[in-house]
N, C-alpha and C positions, 0 to 999 in steps of 0.2 A: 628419156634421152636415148638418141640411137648407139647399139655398142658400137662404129666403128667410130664413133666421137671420143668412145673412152680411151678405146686403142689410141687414136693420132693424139691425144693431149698425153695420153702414161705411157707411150711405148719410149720416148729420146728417155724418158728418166728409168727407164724398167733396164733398157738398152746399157746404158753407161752404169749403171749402177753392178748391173748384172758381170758387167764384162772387167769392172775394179774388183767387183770379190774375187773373179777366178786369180784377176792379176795380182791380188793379195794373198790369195789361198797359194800362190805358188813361189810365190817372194817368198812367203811366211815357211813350206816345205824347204825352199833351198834355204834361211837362215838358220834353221833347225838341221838339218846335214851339217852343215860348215861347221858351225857348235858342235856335235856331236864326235865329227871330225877331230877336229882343234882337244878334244877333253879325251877321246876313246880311239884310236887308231891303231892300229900295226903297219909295219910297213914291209912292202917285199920290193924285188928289183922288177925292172919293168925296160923295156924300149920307147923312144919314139920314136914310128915307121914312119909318118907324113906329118906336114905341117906345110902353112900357107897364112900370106897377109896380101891383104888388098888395101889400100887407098879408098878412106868412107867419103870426104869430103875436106874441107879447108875452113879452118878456125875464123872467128873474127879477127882476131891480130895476125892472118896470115899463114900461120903453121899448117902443115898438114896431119889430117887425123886418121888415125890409119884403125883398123882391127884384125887380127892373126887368131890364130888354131891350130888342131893337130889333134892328130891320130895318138890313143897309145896303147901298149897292151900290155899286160901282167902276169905275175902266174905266182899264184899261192903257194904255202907249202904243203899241200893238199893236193898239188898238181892242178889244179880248175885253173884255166886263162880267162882273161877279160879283157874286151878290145872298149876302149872310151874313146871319147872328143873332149877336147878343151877350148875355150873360146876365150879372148884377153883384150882388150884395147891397148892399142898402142905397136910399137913395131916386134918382129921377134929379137929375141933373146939371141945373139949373135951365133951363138952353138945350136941353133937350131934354122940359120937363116940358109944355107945352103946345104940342107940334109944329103947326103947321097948314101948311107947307109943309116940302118938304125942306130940310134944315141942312146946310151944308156942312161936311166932314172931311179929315182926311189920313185915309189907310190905309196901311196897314204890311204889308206882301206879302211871302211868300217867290219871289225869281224864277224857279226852277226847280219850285215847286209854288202860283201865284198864289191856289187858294182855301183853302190855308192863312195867314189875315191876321187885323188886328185893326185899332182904332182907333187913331189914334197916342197915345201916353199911356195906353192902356189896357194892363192885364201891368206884370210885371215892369220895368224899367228898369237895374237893377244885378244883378251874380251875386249879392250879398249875399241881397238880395230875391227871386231867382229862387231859391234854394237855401232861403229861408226859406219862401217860398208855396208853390214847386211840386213842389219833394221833399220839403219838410219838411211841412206840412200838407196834402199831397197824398196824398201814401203811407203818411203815418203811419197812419190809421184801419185803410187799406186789410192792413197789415201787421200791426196788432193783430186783424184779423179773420180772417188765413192764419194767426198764432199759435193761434187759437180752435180753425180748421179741425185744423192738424197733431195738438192738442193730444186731440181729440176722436177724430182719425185713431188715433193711436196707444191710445189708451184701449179703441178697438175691438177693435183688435190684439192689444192685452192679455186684452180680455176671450174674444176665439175663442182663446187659445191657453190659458187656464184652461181652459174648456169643452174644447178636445182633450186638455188632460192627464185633467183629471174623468174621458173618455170610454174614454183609455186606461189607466188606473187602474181601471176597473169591470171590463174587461173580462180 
């Protein structure tokens, strides 16, 4: 059988399969932060410098769905600053909707990796909620889209080892 026959039947399964583990691998990284967050933190004072929401699109029942961000920065007691982003669905938090100076925050740090952090109050707060948001609707997609990949995987497999029986039945 010619390879690029192998390619066009494995590559949609190679493709999607390939492209759910990275989006697992990185689910799986950011629920492992949040946890780590949530059990081991310190926290210092911080600003928010910028922030912004836009209009994603409009609900089936109508509503509109919006997503917002922002800038922030920190500084240790070690003096080290750290500037992040944050990223939320939904509109902003009223104290942040027309910034015209910086706002003050706590930040939530990890101290063995400080530019892993977050807002305080932002994330998760209980295992409940950690295990609901960030494995549960974290990886679920990502894990219905590896079943697609496998499913596709295997199909292909199937389909080159009909094509080598056909081949060695002809001959």
């Amino acid at each position: 059988m010619k390879h690029k026959t192998y390619i066009k039947i494995l590559a949609p399964g190679l493709i999607v399969t390939g492209l759910a583990c990275f989006w697992l691998y990185t689910a799986l990284i950011d629920a492992w932060q949040e946890l780590t967050l949530m059990r081991n933190h310190e926290t210092c004072f911080g600003y928010v410098i910028e922030t912004w929401e836009e209009m994603t699109g409009e609900a089936d029942d109508g509503r509109l769905m919006w997503e917002n961000g922002g800038i922030y920065t920190y500084r240790l007691p070690d003096g080290r600053e750290f500037t992040q982003g944050t990223r939320d669905h939904g509109r902003l938090k009223p104290e942040f909707q027309h910034l015209s100076q910086p706002y003050p925050i706590e930040v939530e740090y990890l101290p063995d990796n400080p530019t892993v952090s977050r807002i305080k109050g932002d994330g998760p707060n209980s295992i409940l909620s950690w295990l609901r948001t960030e494995v549960g609707y974290m990886t679920f997609i990502p894990l219905i889209v590896l079943a697609i990949g496998v499913y596709l995987l295997r199909g292909g497999v199937s389909e080159l080892r009909n094509q080598d029986n056909k081949m060695e039945t002809m001959e």
